[in-house]
N, CA and C atoms as a LAMMPS dump frame, in Angstrom:
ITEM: TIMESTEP
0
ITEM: NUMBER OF ATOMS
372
ITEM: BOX BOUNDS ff ff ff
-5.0000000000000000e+02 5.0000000000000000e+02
-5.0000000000000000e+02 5.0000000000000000e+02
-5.0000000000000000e+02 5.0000000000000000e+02
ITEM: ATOMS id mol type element x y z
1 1 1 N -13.541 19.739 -4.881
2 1 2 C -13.094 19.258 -3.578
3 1 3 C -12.842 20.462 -2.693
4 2 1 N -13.704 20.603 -1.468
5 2 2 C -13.597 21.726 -0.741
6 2 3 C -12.245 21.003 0.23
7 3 1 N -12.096 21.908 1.381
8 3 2 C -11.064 21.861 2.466
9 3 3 C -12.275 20.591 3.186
10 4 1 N -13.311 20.431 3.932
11 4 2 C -13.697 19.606 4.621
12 4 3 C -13.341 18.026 3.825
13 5 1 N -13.443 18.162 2.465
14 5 2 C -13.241 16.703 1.705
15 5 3 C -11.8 16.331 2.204
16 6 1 N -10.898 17.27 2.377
17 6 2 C -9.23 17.476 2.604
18 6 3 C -9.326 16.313 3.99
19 7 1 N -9.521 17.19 4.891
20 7 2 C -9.751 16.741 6.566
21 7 3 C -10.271 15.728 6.51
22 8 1 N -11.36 15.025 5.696
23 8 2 C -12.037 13.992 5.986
24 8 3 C -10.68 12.997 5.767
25 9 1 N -10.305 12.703 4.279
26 9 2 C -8.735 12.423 3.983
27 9 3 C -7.671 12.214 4.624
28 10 1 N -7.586 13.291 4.891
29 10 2 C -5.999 13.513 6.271
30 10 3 C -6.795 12.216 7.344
31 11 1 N -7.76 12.853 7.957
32 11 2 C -7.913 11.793 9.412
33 11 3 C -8.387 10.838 8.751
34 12 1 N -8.674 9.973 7.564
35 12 2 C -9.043 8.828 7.863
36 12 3 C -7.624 7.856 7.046
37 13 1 N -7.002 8.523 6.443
38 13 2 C -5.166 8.361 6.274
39 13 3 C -4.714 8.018 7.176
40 14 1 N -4.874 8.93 8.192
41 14 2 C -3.735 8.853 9.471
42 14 3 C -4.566 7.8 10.28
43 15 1 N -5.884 7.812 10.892
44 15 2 C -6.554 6.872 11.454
45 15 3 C -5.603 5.348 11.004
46 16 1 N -6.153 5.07 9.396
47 16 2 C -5.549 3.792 9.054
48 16 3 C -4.044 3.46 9.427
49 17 1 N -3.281 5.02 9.185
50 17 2 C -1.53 4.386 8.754
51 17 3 C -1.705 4.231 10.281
52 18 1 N -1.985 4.898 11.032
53 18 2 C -1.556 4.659 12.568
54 18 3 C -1.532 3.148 13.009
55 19 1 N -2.834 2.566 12.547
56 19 2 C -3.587 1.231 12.596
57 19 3 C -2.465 0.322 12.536
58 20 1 N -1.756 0.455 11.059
59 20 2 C -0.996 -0.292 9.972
60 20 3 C 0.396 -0.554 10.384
61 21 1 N 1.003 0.976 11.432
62 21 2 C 2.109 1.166 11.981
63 21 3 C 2.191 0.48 13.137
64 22 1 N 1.411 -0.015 13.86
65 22 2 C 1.062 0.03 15.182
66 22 3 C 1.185 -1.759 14.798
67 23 1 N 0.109 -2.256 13.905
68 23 2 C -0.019 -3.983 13.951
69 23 3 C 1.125 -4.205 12.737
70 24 1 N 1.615 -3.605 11.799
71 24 2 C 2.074 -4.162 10.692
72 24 3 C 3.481 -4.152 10.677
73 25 1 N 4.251 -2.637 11.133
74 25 2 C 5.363 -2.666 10.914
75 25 3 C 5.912 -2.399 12.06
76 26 1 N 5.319 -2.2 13.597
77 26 2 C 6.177 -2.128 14.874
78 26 3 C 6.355 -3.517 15.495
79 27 1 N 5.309 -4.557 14.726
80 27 2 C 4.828 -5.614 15.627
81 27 3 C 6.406 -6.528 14.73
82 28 1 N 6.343 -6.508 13.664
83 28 2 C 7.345 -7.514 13.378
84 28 3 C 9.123 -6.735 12.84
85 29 1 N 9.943 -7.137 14.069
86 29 2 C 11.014 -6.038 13.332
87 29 3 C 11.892 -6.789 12.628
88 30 1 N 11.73 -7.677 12.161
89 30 2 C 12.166 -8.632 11.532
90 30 3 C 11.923 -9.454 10.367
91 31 1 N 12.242 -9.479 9.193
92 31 2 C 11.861 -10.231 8.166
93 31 3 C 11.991 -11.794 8.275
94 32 1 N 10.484 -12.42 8.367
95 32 2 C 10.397 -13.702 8.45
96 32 3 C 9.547 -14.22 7.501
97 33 1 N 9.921 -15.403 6.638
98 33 2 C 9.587 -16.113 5.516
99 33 3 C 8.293 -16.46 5.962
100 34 1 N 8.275 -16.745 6.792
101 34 2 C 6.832 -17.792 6.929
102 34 3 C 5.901 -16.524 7.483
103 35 1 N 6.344 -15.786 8.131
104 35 2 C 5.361 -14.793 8.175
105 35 3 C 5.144 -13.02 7.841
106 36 1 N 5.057 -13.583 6.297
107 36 2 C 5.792 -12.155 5.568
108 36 3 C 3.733 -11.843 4.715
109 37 1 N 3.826 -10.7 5.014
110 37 2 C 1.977 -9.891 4.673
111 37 3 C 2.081 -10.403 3.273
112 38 1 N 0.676 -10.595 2.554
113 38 2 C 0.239 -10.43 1.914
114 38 3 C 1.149 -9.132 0.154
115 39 1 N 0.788 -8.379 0.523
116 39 2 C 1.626 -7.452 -0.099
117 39 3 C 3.051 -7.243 -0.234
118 40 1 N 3.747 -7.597 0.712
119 40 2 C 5.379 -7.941 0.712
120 40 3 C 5.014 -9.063 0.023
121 41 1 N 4.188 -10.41 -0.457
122 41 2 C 4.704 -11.703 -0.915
123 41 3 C 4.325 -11.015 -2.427
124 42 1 N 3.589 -10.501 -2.607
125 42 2 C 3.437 -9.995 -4.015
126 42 3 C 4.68 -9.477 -4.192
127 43 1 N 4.574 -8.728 -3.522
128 43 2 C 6.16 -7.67 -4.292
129 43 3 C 7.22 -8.327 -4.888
130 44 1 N 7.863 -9.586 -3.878
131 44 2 C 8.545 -9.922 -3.942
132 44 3 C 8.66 -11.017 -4.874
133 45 1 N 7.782 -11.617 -4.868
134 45 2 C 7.136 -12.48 -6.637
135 45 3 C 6.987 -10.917 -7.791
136 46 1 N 6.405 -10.454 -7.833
137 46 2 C 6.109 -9.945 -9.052
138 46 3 C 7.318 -9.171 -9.454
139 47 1 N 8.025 -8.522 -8.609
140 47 2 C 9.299 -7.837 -9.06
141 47 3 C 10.818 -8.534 -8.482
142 48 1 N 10.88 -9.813 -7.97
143 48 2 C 12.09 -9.937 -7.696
144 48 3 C 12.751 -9.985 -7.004
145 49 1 N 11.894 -8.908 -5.97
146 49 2 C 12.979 -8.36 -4.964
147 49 3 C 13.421 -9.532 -4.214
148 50 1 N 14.786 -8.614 -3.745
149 50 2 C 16.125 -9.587 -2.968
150 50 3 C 15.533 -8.917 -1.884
151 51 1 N 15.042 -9.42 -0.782
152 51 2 C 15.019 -8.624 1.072
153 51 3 C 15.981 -9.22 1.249
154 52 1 N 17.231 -9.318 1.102
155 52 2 C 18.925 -8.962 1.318
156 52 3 C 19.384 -7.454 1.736
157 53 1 N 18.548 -7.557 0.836
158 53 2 C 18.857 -5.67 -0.076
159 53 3 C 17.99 -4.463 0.95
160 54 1 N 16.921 -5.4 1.298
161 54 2 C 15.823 -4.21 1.455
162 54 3 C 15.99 -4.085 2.786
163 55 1 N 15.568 -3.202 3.737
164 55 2 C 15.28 -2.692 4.576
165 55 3 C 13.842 -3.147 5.007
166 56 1 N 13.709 -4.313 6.185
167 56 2 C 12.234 -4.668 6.513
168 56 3 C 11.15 -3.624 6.359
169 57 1 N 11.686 -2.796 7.507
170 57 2 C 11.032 -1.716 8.21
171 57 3 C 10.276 -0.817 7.021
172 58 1 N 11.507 -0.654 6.433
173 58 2 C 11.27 0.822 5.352
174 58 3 C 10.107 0.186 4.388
175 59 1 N 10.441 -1.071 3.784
176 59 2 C 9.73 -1.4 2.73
177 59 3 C 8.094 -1.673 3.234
178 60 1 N 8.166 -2.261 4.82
179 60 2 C 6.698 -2.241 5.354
180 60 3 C 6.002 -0.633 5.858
181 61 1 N 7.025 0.195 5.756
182 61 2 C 6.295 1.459 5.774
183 61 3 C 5.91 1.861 4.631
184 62 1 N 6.162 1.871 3.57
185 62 2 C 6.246 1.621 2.053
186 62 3 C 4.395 1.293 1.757
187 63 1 N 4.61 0.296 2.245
188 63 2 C 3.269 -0.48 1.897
189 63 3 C 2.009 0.39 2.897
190 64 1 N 2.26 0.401 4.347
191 64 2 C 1.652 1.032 4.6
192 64 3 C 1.327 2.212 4.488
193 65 1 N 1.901 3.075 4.104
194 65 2 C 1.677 4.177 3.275
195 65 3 C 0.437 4.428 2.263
196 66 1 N 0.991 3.461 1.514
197 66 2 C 0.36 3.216 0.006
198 66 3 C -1.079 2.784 0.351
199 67 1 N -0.775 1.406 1.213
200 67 2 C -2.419 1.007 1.816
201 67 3 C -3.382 2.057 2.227
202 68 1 N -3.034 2.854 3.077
203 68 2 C -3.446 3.948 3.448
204 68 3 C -4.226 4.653 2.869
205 69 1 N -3.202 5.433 1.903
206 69 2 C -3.675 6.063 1.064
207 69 3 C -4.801 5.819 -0.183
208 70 1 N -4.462 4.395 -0.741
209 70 2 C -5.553 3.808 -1.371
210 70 3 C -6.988 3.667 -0.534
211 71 1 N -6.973 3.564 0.652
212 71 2 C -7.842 3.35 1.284
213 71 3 C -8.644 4.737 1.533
214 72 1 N -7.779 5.411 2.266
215 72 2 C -8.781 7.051 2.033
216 72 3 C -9.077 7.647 0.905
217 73 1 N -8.067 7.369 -0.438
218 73 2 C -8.852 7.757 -1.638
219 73 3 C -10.04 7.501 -1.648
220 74 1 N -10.423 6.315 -1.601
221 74 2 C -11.363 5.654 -1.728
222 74 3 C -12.745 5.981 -1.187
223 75 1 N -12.564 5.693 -0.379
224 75 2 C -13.314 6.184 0.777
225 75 3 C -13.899 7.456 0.904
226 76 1 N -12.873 8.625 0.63
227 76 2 C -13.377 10.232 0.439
228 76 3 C -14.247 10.146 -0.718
229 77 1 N -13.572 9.505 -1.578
230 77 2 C -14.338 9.564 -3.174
231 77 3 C -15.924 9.103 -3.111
232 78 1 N -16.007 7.968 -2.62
233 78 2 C -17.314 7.384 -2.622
234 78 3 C -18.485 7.851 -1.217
235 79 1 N -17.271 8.092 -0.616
236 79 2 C -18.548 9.205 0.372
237 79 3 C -19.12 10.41 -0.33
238 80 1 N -18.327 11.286 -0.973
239 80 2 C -18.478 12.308 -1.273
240 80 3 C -19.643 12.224 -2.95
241 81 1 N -18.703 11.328 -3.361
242 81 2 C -19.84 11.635 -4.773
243 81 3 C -20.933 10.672 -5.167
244 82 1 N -20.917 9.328 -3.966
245 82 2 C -22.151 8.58 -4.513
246 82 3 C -23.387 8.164 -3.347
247 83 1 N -24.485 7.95 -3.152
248 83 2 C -25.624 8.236 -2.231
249 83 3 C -25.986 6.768 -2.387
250 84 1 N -26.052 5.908 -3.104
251 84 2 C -26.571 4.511 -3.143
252 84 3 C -25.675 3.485 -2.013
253 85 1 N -26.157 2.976 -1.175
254 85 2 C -25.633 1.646 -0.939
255 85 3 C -24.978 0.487 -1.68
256 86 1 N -25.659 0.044 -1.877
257 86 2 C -25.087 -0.878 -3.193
258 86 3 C -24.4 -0.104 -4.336
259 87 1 N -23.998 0.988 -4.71
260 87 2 C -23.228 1.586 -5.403
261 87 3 C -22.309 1.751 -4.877
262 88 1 N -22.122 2.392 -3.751
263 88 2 C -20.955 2.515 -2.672
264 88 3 C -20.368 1.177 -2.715
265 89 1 N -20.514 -0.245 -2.444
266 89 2 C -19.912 -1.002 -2.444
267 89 3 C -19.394 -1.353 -3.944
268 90 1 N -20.145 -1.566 -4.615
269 90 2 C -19.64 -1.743 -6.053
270 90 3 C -18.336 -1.392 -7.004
271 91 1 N -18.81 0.156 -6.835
272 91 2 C -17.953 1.132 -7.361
273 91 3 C -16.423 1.19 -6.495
274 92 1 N -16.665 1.278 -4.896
275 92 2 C -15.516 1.118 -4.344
276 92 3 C -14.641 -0.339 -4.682
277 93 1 N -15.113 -1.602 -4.658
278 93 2 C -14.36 -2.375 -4.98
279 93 3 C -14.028 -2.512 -6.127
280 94 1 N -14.534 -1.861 -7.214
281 94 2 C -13.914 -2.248 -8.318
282 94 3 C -12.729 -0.656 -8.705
283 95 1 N -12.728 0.044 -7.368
284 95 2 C -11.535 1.167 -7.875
285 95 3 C -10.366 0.835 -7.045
286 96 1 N -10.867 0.23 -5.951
287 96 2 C -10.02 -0.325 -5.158
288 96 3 C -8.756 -0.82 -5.482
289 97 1 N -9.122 -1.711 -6.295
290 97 2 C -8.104 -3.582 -6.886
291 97 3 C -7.421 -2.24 -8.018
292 98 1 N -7.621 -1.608 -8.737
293 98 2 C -6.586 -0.953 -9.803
294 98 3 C -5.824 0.227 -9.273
295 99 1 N -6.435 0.577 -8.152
296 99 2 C -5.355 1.261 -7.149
297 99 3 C -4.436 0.753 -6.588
298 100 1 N -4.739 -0.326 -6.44
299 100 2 C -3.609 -1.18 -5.533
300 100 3 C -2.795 -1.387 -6.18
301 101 1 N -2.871 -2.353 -6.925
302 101 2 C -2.126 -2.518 -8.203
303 101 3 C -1.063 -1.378 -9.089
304 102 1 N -1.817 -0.237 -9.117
305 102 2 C -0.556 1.015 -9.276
306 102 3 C 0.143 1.73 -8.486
307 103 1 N -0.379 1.35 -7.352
308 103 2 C 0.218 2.034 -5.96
309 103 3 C 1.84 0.999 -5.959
310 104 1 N 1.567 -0.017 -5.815
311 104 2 C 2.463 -1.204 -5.147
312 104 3 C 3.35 -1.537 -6.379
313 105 1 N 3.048 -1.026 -8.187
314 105 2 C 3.492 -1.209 -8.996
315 105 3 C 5.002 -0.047 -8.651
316 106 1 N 3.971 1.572 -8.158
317 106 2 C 5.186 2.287 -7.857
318 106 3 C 6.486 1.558 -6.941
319 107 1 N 5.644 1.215 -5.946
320 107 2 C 6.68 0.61 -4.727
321 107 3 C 8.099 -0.52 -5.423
322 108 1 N 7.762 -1.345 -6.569
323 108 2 C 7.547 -2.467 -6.757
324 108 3 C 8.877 -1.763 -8.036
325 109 1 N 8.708 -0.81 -8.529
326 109 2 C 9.614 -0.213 -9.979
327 109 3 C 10.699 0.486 -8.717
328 110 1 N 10.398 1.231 -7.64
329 110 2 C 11.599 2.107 -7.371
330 110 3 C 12.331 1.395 -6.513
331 111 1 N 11.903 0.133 -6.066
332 111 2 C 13.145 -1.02 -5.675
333 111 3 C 13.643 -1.616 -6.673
334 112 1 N 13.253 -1.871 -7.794
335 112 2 C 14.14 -2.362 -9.009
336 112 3 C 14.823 -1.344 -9.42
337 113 1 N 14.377 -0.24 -9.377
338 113 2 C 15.416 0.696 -9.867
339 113 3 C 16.859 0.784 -8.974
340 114 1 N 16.271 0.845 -7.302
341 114 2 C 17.523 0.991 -6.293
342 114 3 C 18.431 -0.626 -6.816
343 115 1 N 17.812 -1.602 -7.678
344 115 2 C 18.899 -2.567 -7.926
345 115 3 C 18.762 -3.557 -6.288
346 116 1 N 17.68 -3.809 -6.456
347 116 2 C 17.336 -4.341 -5.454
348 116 3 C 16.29 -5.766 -5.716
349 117 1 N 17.198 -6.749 -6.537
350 117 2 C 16.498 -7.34 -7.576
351 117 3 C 17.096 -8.983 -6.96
352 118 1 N 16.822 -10.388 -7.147
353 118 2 C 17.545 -11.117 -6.798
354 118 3 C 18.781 -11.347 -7.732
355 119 1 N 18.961 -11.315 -8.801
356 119 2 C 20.501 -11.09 -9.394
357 119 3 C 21.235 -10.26 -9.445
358 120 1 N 20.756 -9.149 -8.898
359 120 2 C 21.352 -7.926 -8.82
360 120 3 C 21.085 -7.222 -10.174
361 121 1 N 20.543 -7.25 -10.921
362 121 2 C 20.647 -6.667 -12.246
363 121 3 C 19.003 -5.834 -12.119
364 122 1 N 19.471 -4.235 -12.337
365 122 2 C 17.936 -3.831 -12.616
366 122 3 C 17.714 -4.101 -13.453
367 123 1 N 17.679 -4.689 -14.868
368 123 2 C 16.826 -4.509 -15.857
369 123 3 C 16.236 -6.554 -15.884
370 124 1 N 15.785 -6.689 -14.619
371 124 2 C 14.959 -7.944 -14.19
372 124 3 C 14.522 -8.52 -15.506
């Protein structure tokens, strides 16, 4: 990985989080049931979480972050090391879904750890 692979990274990171910041977490400052993303409804099924506890804002920067970043991984990776069309799509979606999944797993363990659980008990 030279420095240009770097830059490609950085701006297409920041391109997205900007995106993400701009529609995802400036647009709603408020936690609402009926209209809570995709990824907050996971979280909050798969680990528990109490949004009592949480911080809207923080936890949707959280995600966008992570989105982000999964996304320019991605993206740098399969620009850089594969030349097929139909490989490019392939390969990206199937690295995609197990990125996500460990990205949001992080997100998803260090709010159970802050005890940020609906019974209050970290060990969910």
């Amino acid at each position: 990985m030279n420095l240009e692979d770097l830059w490609w990274f950085l701006g297409i990171f920041l391109v997205i989080y900007i995106f993400y910041l701009i529609f995802g977490v400036l647009k709603r400052k408020k936690f609402n049931i009926d209209k809570i993303p995709v990824e907050l409804r996971f979280l909050i099924k798969r680990y528990h979480l109490d949004m009592s506890k949480i911080n809207y804002r923080s936890i949707m920067n959280m995600i966008g972050l992570a989105s982000s970043f999964v996304i320019s991984f991605t993206a740098t990776f399969i620009f850089k090391y594969i030349k097929n069309e139909l490989l490019m799509i392939l390969i990206g979606g199937l690295m995609i879904i197990p990125l996500i999944f460990i990205t949001f797993n992080f997100i998803g363990l260090y709010y159970k750890k802050k005890g940020c659980v609906t019974n209050g008990n970290k060990k969910n």
